[in-house]
MIFIKE-505863 format. One record per atom (N, C-alpha, C, O, CB): x, y, z; residue in one letter; residue number from 1. Coordinates in Angstrom, 1 decimal, always signed. Glycine has a CB too. Layout:
REM residues N
REC        x        y        z   r     k
REC        X        Y        Z   A   NUM
...
REM end
This chain:
REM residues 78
REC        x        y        z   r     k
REC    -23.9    -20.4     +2.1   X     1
REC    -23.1    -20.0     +3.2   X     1
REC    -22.3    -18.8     +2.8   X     1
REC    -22.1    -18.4     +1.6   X     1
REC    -22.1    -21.2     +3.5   X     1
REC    -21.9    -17.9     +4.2   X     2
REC    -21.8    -16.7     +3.4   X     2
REC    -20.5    -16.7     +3.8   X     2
REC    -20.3    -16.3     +5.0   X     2
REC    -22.7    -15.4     +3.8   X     2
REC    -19.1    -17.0     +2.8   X     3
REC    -18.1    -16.9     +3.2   X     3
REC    -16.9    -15.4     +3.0   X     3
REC    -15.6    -15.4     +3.0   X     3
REC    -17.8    -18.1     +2.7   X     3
REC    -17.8    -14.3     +2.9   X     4
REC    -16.9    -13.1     +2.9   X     4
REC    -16.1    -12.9     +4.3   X     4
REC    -16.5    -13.5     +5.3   X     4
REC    -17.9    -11.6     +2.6   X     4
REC    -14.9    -12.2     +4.3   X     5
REC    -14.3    -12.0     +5.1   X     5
REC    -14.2    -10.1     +5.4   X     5
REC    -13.7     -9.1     +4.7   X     5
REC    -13.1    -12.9     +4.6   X     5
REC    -14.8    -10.1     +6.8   X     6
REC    -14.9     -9.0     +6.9   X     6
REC    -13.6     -8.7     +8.0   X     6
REC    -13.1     -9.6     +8.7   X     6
REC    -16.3     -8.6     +7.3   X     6
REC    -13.1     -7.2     +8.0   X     7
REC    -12.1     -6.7     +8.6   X     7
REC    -12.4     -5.0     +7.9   X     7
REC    -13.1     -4.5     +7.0   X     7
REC    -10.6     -7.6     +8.3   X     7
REC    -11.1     -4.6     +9.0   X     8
REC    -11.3     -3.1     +8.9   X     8
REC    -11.1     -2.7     +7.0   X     8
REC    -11.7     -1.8     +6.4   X     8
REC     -9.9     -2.3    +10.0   X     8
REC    -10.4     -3.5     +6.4   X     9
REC    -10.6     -3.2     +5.3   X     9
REC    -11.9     -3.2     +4.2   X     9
REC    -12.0     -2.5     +3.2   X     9
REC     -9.8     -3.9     +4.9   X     9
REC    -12.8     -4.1     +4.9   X    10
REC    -14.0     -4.0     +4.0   X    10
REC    -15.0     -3.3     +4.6   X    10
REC    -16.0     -2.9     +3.9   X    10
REC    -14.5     -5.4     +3.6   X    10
REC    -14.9     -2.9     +6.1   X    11
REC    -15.2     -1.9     +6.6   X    11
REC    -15.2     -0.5     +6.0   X    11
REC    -16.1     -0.1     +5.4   X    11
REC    -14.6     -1.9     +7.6   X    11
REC    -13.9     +0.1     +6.2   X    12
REC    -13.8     +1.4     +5.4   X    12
REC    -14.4     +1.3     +4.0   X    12
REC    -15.2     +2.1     +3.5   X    12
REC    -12.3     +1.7     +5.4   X    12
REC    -14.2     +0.3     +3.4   X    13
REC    -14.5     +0.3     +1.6   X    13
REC    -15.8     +0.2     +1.8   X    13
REC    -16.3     +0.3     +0.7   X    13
REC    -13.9     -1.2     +0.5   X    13
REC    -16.9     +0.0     +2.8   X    14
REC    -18.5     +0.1     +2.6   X    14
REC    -18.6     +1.7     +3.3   X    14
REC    -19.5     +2.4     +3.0   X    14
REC    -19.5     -1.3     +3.6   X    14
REC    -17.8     +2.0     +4.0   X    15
REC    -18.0     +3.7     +4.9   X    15
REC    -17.3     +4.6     +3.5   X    15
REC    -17.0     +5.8     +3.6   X    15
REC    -16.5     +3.9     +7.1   X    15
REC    -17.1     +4.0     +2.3   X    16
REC    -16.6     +5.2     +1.0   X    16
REC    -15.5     +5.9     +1.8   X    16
REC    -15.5     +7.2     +1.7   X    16
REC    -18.0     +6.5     +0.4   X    16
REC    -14.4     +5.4     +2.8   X    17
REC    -13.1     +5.7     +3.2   X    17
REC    -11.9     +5.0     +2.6   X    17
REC    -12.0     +3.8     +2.5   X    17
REC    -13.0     +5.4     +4.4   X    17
REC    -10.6     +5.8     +2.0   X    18
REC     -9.4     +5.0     +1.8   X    18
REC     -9.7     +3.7     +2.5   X    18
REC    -10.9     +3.6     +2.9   X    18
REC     -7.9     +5.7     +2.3   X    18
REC     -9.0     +2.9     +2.7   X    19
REC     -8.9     +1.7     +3.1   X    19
REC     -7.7     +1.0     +3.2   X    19
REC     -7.8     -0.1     +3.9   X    19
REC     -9.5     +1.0     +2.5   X    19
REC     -6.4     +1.2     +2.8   X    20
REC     -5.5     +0.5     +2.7   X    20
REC     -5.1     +0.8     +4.4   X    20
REC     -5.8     +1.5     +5.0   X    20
REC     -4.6     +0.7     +1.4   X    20
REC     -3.9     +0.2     +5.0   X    21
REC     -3.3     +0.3     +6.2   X    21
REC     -3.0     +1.5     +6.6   X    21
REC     -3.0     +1.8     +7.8   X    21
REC     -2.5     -0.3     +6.3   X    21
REC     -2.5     +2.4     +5.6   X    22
REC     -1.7     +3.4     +6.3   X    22
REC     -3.0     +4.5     +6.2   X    22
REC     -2.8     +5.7     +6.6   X    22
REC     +0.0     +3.9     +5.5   X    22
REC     -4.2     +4.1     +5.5   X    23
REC     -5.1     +5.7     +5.3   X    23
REC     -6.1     +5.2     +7.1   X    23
REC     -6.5     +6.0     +8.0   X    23
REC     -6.7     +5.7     +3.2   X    23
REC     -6.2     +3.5     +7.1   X    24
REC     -6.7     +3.6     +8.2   X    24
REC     -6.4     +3.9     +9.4   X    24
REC     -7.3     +4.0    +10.1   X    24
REC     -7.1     +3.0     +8.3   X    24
REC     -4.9     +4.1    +10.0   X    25
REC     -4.2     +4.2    +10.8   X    25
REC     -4.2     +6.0    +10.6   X    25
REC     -4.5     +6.5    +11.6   X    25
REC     -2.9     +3.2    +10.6   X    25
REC     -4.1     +6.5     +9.9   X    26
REC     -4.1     +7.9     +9.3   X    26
REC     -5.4     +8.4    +10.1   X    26
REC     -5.2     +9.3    +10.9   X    26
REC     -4.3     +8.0     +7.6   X    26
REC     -6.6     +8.0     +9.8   X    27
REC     -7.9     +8.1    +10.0   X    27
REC     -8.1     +7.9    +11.9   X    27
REC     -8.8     +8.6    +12.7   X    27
REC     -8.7     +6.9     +9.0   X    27
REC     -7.6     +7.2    +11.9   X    28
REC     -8.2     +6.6    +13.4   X    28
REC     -7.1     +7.2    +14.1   X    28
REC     -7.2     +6.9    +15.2   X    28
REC     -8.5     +4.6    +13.8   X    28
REC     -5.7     +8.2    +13.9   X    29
REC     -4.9     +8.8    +14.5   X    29
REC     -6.1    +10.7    +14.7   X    29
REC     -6.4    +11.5    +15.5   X    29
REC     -3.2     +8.7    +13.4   X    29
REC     -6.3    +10.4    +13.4   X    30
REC     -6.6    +11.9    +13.0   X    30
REC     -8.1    +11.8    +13.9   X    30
REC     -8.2    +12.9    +14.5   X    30
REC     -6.6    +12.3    +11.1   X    30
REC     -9.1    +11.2    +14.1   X    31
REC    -10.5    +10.7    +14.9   X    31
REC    -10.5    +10.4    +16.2   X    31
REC    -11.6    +10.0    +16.7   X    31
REC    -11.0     +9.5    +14.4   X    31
REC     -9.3    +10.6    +17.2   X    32
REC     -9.3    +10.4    +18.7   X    32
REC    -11.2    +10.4    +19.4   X    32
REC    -11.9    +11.4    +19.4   X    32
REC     -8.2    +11.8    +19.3   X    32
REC    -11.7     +9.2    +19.9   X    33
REC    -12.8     +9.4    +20.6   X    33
REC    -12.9     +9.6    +21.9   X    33
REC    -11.9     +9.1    +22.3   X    33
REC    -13.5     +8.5    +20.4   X    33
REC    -13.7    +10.1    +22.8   X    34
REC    -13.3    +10.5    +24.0   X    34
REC    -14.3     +9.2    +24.6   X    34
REC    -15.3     +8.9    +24.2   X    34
REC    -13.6    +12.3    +24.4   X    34
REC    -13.5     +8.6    +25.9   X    35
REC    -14.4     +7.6    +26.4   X    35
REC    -16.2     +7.7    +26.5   X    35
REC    -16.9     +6.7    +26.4   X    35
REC    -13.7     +7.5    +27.7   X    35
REC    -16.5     +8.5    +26.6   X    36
REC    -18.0     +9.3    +26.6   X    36
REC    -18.7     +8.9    +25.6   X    36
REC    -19.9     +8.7    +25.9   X    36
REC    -17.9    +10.7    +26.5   X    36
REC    -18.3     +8.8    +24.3   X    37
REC    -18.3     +9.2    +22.9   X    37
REC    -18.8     +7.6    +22.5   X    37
REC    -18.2     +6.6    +22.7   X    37
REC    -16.5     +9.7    +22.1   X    37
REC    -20.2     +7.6    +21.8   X    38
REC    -20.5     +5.9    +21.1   X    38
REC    -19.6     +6.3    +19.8   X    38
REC    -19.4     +7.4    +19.4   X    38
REC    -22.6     +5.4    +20.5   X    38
REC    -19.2     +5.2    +19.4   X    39
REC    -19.0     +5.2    +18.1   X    39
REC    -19.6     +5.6    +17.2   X    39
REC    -19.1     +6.5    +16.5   X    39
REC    -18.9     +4.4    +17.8   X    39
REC    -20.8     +5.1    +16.9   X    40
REC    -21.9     +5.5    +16.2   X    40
REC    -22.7     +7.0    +15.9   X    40
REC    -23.4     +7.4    +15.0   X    40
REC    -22.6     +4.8    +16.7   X    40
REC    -22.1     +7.8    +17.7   X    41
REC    -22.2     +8.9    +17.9   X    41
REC    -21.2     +9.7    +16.9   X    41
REC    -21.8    +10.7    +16.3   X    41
REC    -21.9     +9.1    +19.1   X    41
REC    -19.8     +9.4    +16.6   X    42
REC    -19.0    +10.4    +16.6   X    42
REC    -19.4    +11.9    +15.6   X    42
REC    -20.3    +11.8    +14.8   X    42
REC    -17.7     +9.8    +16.2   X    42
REC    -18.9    +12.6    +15.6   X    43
REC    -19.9    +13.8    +14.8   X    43
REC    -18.7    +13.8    +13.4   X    43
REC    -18.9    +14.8    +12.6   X    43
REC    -20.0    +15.7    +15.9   X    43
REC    -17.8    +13.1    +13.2   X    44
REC    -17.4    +13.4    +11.6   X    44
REC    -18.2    +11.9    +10.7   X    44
REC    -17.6    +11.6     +9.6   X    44
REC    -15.1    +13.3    +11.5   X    44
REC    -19.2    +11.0    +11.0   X    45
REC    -19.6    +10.1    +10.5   X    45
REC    -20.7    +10.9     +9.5   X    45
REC    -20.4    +12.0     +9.8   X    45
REC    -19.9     +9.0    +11.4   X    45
REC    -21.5    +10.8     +8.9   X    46
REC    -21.6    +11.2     +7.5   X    46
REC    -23.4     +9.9     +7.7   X    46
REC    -23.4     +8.7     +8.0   X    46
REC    -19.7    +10.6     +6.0   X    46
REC    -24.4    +10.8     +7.6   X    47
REC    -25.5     +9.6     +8.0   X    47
REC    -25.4     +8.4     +7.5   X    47
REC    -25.4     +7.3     +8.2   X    47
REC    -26.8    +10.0     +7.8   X    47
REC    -25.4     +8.5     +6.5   X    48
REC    -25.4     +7.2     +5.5   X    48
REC    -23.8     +6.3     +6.5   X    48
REC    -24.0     +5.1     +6.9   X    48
REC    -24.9     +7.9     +3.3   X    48
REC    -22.9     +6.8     +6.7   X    49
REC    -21.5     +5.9     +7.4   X    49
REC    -22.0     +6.0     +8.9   X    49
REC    -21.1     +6.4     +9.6   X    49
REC    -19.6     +6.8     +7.2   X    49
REC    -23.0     +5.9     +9.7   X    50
REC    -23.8     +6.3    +10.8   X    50
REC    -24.3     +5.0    +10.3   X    50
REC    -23.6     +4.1    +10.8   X    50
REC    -24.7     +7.9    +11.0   X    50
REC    -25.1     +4.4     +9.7   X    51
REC    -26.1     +3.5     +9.1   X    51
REC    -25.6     +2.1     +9.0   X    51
REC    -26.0     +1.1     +9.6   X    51
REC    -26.6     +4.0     +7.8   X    51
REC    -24.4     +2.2     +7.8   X    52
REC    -23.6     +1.1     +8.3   X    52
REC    -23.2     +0.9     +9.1   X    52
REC    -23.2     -0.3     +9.3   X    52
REC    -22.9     +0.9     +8.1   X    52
REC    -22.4     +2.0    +10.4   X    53
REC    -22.3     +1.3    +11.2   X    53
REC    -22.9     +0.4    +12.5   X    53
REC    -22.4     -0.5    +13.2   X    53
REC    -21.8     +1.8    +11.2   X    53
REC    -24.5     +1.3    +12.3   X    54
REC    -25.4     +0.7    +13.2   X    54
REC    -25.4     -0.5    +12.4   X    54
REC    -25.5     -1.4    +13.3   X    54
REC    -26.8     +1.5    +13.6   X    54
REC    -25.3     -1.2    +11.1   X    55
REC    -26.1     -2.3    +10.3   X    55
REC    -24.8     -3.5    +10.8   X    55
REC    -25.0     -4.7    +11.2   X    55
REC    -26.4     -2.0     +8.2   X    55
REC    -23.6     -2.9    +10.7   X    56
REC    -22.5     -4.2    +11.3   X    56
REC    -22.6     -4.8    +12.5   X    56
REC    -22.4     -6.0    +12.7   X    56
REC    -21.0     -3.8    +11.4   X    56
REC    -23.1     -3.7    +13.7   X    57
REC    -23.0     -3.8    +15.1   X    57
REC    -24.1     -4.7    +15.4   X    57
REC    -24.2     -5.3    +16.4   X    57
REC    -23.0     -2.5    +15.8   X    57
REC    -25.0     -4.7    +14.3   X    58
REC    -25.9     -5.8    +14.6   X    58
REC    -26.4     -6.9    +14.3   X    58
REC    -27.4     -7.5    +14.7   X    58
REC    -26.4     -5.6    +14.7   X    58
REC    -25.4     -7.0    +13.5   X    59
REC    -24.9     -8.4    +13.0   X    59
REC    -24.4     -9.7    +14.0   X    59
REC    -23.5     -9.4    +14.8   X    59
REC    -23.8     -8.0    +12.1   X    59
REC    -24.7    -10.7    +13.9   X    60
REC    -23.8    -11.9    +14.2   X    60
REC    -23.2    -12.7    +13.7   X    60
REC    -23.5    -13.8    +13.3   X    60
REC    -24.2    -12.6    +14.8   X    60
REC    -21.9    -11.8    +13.6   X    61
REC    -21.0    -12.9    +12.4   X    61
REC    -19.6    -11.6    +13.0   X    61
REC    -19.5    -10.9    +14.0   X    61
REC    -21.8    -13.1     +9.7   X    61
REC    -18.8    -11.6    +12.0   X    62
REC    -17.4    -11.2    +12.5   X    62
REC    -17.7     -9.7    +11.9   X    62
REC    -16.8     -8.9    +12.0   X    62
REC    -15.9    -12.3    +11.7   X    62
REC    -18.9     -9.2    +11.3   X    63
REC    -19.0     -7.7    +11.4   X    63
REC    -18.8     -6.9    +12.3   X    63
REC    -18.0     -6.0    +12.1   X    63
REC    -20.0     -7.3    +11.2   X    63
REC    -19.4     -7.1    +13.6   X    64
REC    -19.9     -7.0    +15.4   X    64
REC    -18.0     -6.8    +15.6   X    64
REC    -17.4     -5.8    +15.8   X    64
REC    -21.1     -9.1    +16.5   X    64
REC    -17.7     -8.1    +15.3   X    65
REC    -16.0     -7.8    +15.5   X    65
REC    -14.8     -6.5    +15.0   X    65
REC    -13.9     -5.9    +15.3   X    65
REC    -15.4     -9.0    +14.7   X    65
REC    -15.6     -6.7    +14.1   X    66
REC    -14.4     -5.5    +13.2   X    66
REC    -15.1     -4.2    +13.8   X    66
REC    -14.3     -3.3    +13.9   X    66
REC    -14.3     -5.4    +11.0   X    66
REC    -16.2     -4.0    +14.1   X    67
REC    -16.9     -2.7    +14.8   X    67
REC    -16.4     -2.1    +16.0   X    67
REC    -16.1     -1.0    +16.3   X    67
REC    -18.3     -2.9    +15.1   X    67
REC    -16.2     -3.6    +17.1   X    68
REC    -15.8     -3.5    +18.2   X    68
REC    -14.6     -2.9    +18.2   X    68
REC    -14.4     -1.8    +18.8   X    68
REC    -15.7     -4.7    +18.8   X    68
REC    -13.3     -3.7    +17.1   X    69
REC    -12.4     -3.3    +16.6   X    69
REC    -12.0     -1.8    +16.7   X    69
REC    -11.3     -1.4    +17.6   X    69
REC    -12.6     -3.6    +15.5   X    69
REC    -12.7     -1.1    +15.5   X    70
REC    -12.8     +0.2    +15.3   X    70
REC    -13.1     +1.1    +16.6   X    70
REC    -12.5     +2.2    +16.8   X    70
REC    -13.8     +0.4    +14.4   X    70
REC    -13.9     +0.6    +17.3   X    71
REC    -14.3     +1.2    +18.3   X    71
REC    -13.5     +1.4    +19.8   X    71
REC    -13.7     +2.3    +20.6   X    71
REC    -15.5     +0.7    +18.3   X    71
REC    -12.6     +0.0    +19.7   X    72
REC    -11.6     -0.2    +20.7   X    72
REC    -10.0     +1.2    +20.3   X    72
REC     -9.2     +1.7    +21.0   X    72
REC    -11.2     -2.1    +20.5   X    72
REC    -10.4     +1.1    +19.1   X    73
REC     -8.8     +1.8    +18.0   X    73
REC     -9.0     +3.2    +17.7   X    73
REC     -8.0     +3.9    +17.3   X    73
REC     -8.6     +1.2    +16.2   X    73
REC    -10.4     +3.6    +18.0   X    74
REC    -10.7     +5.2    +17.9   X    74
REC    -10.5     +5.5    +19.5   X    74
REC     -9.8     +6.4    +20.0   X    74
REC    -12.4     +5.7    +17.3   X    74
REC    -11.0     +4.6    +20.1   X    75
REC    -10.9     +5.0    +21.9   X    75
REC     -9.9     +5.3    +22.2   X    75
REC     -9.6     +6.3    +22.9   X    75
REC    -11.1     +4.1    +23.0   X    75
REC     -8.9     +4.4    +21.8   X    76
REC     -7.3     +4.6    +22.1   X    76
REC     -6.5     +5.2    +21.6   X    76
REC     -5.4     +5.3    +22.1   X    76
REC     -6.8     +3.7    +21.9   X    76
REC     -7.1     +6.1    +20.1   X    77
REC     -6.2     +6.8    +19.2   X    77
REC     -5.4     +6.0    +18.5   X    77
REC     -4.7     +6.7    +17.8   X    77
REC     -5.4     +7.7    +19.9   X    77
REC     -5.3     +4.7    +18.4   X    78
REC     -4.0     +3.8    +18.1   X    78
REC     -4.8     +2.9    +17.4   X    78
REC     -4.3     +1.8    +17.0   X    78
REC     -3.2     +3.1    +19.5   X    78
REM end
């Protein structure tokens, strides 16, 4: 059974980003996405951080969640 706990923190730490609270709040202030914009699209993702994030989004387990996450928190700037 696979009991890791994923969140934006183990997120960033697989995308090779700071990770603590204030770098991800930093990050997703400084990354505003325009409604238009996939996530997976954005043009500062790095192919390899493009890859992961297609590999979480298609996952079924609480990966899919923390992606949505990200993706709700870049839309919003917040």
């Amino acid at each position: 059974m696979d009991l890791e706990a994923y969140n934006l923190k183990t997120l960033f730490d697989q995308l090779g980003l700071p990770s603590d609270n204030k770098a991800i709040d930093d990050f997703i202030e400084a990354h505003p996405l325009s409604p238009d914009t996939k996530l997976v699209d954005a043009p500062f993702w790095s192919a390899s951080q493009k890859q992961t994030l297609e590999e979480w989004i298609g996952k079924d387990d609480d990966r899919a969640i923390v992606f949505d996450e990200l993706n709700v928190r870049l839309h919003d700037g917040k």
